[in-house]
N, C-alpha and C positions, 0 to 999 in steps of 0.2 A: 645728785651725782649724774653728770652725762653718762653718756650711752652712746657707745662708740663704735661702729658699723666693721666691715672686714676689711674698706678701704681708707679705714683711716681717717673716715669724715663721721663728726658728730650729728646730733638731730639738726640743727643748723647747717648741715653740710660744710662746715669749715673741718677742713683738714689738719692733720697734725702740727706742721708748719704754719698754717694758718692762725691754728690756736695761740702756737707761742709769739706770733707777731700778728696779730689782731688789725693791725692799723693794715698792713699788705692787702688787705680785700679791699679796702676803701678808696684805697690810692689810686686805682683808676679813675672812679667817680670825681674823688678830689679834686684830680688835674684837670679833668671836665671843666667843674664847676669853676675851678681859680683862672684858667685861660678863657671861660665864657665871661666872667665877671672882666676880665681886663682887658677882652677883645669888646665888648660892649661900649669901653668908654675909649679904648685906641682905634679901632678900626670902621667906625662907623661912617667918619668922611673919607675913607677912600674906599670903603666897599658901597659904592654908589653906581647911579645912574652918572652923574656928574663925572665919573672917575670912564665910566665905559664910553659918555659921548668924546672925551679928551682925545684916548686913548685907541677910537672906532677901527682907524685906516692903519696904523700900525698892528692890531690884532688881526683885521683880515687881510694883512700881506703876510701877517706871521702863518696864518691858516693856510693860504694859497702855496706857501713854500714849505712848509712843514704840518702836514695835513695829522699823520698821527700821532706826531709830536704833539701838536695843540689839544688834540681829541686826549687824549692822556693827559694834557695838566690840568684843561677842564675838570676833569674829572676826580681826577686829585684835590687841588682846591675844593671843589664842591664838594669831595668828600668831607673832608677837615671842617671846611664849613659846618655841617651838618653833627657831624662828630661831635665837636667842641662847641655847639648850638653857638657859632659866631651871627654876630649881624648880615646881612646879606643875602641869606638863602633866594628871596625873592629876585633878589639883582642874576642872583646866580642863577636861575632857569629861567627868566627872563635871556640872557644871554647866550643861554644854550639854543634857543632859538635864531637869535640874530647871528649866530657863527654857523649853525648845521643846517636852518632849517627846522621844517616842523619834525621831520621823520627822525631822522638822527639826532638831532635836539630832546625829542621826546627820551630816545630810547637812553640817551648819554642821561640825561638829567632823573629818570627813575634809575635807572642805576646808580650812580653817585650818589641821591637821596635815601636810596633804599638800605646801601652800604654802610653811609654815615649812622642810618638807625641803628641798626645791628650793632657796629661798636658801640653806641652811648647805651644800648640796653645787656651787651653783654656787660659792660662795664658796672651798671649799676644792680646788674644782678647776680654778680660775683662777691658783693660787700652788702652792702643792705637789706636791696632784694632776697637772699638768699635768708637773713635773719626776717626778714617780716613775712617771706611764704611759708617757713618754718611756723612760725607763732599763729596763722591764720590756719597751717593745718591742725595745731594742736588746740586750736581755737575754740569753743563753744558759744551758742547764744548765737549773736547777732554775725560776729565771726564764723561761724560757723556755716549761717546763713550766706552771708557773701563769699566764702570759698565756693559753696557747692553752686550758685547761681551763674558764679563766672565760668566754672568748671560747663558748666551743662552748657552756656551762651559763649565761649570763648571766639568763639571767630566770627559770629556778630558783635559782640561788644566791639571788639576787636576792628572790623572795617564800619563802626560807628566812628571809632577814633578818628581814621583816616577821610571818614567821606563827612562829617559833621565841621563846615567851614571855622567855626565860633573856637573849635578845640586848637588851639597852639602845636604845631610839628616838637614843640620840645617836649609838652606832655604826651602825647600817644607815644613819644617811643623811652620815655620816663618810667610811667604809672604801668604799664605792664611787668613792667622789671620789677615793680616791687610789689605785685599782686602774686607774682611764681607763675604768669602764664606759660606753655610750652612757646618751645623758640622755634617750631618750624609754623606752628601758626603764626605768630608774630613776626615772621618772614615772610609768609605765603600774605597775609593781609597787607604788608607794608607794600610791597613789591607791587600786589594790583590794585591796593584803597585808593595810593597817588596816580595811580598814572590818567583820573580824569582832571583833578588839578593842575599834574606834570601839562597836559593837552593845551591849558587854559593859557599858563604863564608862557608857555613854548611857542603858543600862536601868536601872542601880544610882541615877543621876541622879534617873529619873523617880519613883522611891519615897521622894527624900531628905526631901521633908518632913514624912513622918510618923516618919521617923528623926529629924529635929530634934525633932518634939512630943514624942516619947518621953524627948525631955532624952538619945541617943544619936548619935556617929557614925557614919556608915558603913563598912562593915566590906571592907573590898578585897580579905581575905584568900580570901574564896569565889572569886575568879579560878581559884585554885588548886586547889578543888572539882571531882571528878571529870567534873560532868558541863558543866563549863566547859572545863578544859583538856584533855578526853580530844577535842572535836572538834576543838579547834587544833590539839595534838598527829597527828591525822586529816588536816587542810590542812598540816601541816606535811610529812610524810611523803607525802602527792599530791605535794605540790612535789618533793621529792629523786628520788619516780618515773625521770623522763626521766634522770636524774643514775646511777640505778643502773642504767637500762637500756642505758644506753652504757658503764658501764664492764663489764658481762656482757657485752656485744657484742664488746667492743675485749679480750679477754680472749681468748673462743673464738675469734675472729677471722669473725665474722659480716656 
């Protein structure tokens, strides 16, 4: 028999409404996943580099006459992007570069990323999430163990996600939604894990048009370049810090 709280929400937190139409919690997530799947296979030639060099001088006459206009639908698109995990993210803060600049560029493209996260994780932690933080707190054993481990490392697991290159932008703002982490951690990390990435793709931006005139694309591969990924790799291992320093601790028994 559930157990049904003062507000109406059971140990799963779905609420009374919720209960009698089950599917309503999922239906965010769903739409997610059905416009990622079918922006995956429609949109992947024109969310390009190819699509941006075509298109270069009518965007920055659009920018020059309609300055917060443009800064707004940037930001919009990129949101969506990110939201609905579309193809392009990289096109898209690349670009926020080549239209703002590094400074403005930076600051438009963490935001619009940071945004997008936040719905796709509310979204998946209003339907599933909500059933799988549920079952990991009632959880024993090994369950049990991974609650209270993420509970104590939340905000280093947390900007491991964002600052560990290898991890996919869809997973860090997926798998927390269905772990029950708190949402102002998972804002506070999203917000500042990107913004040395957001730095990376935003500076590559500001050079892109003398990479079109050269009749070349840009080359994304340099992320990978030592002196790019050895200081992520540097923020990545700050963040596991506290993460190794507790398990030395709980070890010796300190």
């Amino acid at each position: 028999m559930q157990k049904i709280y003062e507000d109406g929400a059971d140990e799963t937190g779905a609420t009374t409404s919720e209960r009698k139409h089950p599917l309503l919690r999922h239906a965010p997530l769903a739409l997610i996943l059905a416009v990622a799947a079918i922006g995956a296979f429609t949109l992947r030639d024109y969310l390009s580099f190819d699509t941006l060099r075509d298109n270069r001088e009518a965007l920055l006459a659009f920018r020059d006459a309609h300055f917060l206009l443009m800064a707004a639908g940037f930001v919009g698109i990129y949101f969506l992007i990110v939201a609905f995990s579309l193809p392009g993210a990289a096109v898209a803060s690349v670009t926020g570069g080549f239209l703002f600049g590094l400074g403005l560029g930076t600051v438009f493209n963490v935001a619009a990323a940071t945004l997008g996260a936040i719905a796709i994780f509310q979204a998946a932690r209003m339907g599933l999430g909500k059933t799988l933080a549920a079952r990991m707190e009632a959880g024993e054993g090994t369950l049990k163990r991974i609650k209270e481990g993420l509970r104590e490392n939340e905000i280093s697991v947390l900007f491991l996600l964002r600052l560990v290159p290898a991890v996919p932008f869809f997973v860090a703002n997926l798998l927390p939604a269905l772990v029950g982490v708190k949402f102002r951690n998972f804002a506070l990390t999203t917000a500042l894990g990107i913004i040395p990435g957001a730095l990376v793709f935003t500076w590559i931006g500001v050079g892109l048009g003398e990479v079109f005139d050269r009749g070349e694309s840009p080359d994304l591969s340099l992320l990978w370049e030592p002196q790019i990924i050895g200081p992520l790799l540097g923020l990545s291992a700050l963040a596991a810090l506290p993460i190794l320093i507790k398990a030395v601790r709980g070890k010796k028994g300190i």
